[in-house]
BALUM-98743 format. One record per residue (C-alpha): x, y, z; residue number from 1. Coordinates in Angstrom, 3 decimals. Layout:
<pts>
pt x:X | y:Y | z:Z | nr:NUM
...
</pts>
This chain:
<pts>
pt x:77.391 | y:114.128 | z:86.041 | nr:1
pt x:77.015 | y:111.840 | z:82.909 | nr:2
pt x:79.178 | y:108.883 | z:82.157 | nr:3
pt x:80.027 | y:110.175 | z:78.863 | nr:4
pt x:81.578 | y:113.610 | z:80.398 | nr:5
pt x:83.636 | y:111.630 | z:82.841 | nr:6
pt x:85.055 | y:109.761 | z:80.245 | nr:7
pt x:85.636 | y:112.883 | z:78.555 | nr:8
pt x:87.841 | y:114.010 | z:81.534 | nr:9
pt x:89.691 | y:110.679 | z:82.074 | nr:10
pt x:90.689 | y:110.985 | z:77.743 | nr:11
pt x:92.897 | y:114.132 | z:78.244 | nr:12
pt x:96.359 | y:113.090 | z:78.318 | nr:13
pt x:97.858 | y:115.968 | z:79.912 | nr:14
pt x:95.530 | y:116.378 | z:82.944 | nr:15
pt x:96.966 | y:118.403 | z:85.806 | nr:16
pt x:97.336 | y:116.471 | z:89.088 | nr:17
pt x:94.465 | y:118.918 | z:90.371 | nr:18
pt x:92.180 | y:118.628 | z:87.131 | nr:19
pt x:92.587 | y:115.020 | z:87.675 | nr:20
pt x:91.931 | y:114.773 | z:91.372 | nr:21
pt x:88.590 | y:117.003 | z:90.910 | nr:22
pt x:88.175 | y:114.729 | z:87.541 | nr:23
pt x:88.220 | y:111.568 | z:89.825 | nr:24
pt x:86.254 | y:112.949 | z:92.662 | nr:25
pt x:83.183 | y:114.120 | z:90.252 | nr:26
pt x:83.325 | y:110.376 | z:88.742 | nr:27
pt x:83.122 | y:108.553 | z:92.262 | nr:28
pt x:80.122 | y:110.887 | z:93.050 | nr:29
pt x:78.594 | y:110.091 | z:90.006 | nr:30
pt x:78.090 | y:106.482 | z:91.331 | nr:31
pt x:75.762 | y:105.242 | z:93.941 | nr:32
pt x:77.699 | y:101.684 | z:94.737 | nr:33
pt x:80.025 | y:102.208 | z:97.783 | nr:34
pt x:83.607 | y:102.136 | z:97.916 | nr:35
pt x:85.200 | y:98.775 | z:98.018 | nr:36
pt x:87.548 | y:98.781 | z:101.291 | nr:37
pt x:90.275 | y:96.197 | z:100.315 | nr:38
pt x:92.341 | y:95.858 | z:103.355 | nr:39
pt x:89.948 | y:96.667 | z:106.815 | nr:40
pt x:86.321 | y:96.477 | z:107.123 | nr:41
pt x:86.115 | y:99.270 | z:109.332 | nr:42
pt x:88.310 | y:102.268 | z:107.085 | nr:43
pt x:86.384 | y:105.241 | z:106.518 | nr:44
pt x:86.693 | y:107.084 | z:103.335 | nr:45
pt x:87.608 | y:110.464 | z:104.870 | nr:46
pt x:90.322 | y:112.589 | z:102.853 | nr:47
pt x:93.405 | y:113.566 | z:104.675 | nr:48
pt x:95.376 | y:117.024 | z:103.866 | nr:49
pt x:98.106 | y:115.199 | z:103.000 | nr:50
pt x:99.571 | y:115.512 | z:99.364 | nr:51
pt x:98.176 | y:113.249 | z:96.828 | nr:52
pt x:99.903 | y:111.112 | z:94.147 | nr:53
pt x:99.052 | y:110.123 | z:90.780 | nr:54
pt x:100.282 | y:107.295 | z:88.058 | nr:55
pt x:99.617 | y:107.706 | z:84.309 | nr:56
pt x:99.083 | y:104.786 | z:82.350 | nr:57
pt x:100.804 | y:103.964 | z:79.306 | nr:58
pt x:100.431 | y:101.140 | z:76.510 | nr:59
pt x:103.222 | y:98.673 | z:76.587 | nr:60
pt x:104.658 | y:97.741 | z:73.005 | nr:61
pt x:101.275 | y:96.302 | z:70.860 | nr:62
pt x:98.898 | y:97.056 | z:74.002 | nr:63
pt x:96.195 | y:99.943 | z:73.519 | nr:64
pt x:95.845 | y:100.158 | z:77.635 | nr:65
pt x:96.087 | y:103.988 | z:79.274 | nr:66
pt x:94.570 | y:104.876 | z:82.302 | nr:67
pt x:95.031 | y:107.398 | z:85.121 | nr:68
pt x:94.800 | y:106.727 | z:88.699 | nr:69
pt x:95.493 | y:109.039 | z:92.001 | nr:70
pt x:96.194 | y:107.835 | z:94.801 | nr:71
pt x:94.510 | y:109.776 | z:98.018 | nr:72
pt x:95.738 | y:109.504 | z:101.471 | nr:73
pt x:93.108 | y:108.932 | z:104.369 | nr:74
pt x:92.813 | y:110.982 | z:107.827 | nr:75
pt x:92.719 | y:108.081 | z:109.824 | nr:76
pt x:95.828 | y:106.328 | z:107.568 | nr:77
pt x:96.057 | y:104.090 | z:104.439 | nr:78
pt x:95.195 | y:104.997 | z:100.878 | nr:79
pt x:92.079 | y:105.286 | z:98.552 | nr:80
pt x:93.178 | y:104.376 | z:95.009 | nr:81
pt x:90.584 | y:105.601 | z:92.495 | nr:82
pt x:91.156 | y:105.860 | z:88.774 | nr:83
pt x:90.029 | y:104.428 | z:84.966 | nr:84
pt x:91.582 | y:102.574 | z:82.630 | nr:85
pt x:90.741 | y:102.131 | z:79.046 | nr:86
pt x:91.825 | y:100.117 | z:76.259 | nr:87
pt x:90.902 | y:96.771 | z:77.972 | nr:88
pt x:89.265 | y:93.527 | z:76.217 | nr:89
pt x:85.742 | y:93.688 | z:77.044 | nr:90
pt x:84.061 | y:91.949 | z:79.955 | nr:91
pt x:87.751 | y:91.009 | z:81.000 | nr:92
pt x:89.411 | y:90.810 | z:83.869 | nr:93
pt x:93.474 | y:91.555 | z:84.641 | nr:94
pt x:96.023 | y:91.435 | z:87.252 | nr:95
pt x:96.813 | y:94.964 | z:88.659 | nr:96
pt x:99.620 | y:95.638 | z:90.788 | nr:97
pt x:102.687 | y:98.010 | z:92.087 | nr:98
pt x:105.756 | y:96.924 | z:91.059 | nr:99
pt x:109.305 | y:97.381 | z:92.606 | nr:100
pt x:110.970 | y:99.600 | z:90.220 | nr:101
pt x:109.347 | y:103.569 | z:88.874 | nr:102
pt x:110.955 | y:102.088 | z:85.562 | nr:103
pt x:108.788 | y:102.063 | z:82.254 | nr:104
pt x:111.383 | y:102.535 | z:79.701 | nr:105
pt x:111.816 | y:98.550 | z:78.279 | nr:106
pt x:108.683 | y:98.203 | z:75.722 | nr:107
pt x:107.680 | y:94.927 | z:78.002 | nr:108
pt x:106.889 | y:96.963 | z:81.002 | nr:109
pt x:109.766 | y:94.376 | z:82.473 | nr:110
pt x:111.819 | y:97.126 | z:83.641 | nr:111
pt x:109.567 | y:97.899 | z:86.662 | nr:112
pt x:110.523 | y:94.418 | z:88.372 | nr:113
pt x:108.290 | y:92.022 | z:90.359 | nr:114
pt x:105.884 | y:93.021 | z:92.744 | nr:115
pt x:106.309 | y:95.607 | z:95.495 | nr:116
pt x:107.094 | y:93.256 | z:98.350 | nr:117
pt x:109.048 | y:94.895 | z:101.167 | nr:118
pt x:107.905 | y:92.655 | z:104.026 | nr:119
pt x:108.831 | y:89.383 | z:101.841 | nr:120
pt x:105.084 | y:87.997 | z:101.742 | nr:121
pt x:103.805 | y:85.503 | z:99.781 | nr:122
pt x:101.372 | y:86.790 | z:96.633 | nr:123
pt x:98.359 | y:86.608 | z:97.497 | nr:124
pt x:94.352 | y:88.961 | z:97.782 | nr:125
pt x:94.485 | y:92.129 | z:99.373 | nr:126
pt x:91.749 | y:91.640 | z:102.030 | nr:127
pt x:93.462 | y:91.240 | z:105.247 | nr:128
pt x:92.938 | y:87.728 | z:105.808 | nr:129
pt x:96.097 | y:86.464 | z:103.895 | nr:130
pt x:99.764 | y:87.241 | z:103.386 | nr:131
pt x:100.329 | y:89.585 | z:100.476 | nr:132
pt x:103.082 | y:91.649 | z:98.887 | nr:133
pt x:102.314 | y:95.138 | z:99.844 | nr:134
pt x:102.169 | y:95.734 | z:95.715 | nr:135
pt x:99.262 | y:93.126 | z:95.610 | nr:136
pt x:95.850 | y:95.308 | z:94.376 | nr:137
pt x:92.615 | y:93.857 | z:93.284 | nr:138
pt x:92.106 | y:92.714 | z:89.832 | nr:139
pt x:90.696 | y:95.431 | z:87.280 | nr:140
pt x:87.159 | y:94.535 | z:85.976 | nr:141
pt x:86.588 | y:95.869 | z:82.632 | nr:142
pt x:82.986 | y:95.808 | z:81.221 | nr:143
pt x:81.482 | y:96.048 | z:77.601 | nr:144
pt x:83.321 | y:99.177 | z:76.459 | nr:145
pt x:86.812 | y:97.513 | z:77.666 | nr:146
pt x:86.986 | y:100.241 | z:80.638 | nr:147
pt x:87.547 | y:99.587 | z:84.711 | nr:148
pt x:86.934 | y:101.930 | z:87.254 | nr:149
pt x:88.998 | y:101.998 | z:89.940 | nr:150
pt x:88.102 | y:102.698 | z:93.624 | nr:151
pt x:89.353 | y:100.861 | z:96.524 | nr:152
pt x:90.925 | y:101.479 | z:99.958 | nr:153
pt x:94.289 | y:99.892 | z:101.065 | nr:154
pt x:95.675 | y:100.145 | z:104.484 | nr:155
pt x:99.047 | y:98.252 | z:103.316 | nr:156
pt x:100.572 | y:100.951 | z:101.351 | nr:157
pt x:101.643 | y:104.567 | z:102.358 | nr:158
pt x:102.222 | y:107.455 | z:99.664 | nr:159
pt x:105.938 | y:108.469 | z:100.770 | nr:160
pt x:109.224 | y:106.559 | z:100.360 | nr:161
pt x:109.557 | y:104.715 | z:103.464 | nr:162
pt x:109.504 | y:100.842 | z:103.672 | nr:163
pt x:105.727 | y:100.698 | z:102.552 | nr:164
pt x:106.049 | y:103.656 | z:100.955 | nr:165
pt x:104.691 | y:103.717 | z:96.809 | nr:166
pt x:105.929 | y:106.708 | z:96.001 | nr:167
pt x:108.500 | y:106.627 | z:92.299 | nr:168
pt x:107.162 | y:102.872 | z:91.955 | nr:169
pt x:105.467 | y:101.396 | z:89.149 | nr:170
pt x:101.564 | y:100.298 | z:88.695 | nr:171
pt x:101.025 | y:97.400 | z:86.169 | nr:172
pt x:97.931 | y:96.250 | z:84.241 | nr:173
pt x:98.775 | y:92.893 | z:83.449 | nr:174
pt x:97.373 | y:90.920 | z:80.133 | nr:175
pt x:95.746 | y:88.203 | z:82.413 | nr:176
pt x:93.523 | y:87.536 | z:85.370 | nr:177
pt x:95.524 | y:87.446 | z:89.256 | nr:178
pt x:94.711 | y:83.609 | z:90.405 | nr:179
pt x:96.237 | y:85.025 | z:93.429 | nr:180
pt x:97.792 | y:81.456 | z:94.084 | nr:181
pt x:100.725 | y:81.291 | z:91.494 | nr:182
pt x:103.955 | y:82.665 | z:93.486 | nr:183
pt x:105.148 | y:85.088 | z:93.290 | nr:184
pt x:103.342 | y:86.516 | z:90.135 | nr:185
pt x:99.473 | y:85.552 | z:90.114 | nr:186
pt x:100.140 | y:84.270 | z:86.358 | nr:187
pt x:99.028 | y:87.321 | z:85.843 | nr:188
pt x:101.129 | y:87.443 | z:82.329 | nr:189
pt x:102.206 | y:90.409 | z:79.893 | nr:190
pt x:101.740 | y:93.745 | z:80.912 | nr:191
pt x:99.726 | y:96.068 | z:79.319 | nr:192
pt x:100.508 | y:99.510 | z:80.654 | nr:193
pt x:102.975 | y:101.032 | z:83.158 | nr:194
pt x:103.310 | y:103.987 | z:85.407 | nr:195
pt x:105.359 | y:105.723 | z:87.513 | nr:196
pt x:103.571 | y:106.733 | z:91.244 | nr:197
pt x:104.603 | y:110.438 | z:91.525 | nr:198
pt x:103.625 | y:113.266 | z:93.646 | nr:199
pt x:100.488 | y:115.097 | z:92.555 | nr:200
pt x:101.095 | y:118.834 | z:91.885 | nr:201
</pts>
């Protein structure tokens, strides 16, 4: 499949949660680097049958940023986040996170509250060899055309609403890169685009 006709896909606004689970499945296969695994070295990306969840991004006030990502749950537990999101500065890098609150209504994307930090962790790189809030994801990469592709596997977060639990939270791009030092927040700065994690249909 050809870059240009995933982007095609990801540009619809009103995909289905199944058009855009087959639309983000056709795009991972269309790429021969591996999945990164960002919480366990050992995961396997092997789909579950359990029900799959999706977050729509959408530009904050001034902010051209809108994206989709679904989130897939894995047979032998965790997640594998996979999505794009377009609007970005080229070559750029930003802080990308789940936030406390499935609220998007202020302009500022402030109404989705800090990060997603049940277990009262310290901010800090999801790769199992530090504290981190459970909302902690890695940084978006965009390249020359201002677009990140996202595909990742976290073993933190759960798709229901239980204590880890994602599920009517909000997903952040943030203006800025995560230092992943600066508590609680990364310095990550303004945000860019907000979503709301909801079920997939």
């Amino acid at each position: 499949m050809s870059s240009s006709r995933a982007a095609t896909l990801f540009s619809r606004p009103l995909l289905t949660g199944l058009s855009l689970a087959a639309a983000l499945a056709l795009t991972a296969c269309s790429t021969s680097a591996p999945s990164t695994v960002a919480d366990s070295s050992t995961a396997t990306v092997r789909s579950s049958s359990g029900v799959q969840s999706v977050a729509r991004l959408e530009a904050t006030k001034g902010s051209k940023v809108s994206g989709a990502v679904q989130f897939i749950p894995l047979a032998e537990g965790g997640v594998r986040v996979q999505g794009r999101v377009e609007g970005l500065a080229p070559n750029s890098e930003h802080g990308f996170h789940i936030h406390e609150k499935g609220d998007c209504s202020s302009g500022d994307g402030l109404s989705a509250g800090g990060h997603f930090n049940p277990t009262q962790q310290a901010h800090g790189r999801l790769n199992g060899s530090q504290p981190h809030h459970l909302g902690d994801l890695p940084s978006l990469d965009a390249d020359t055309q201002g677009v990140a592709t996202i595909d990742f596997v976290s073993k933190s977060i759960t798709l229901d609403k239980g204590s880890s639990g994602i599920l009517g939270r909000a997903l952040i791009v943030h203006n800025a890169p995560d230092d992943y030092t600066t508590q609680p927040t990364g310095n990550s700065g303004a945000r860019l685009a907000c979503a709301v994690i909801e079920r997939g249909a």
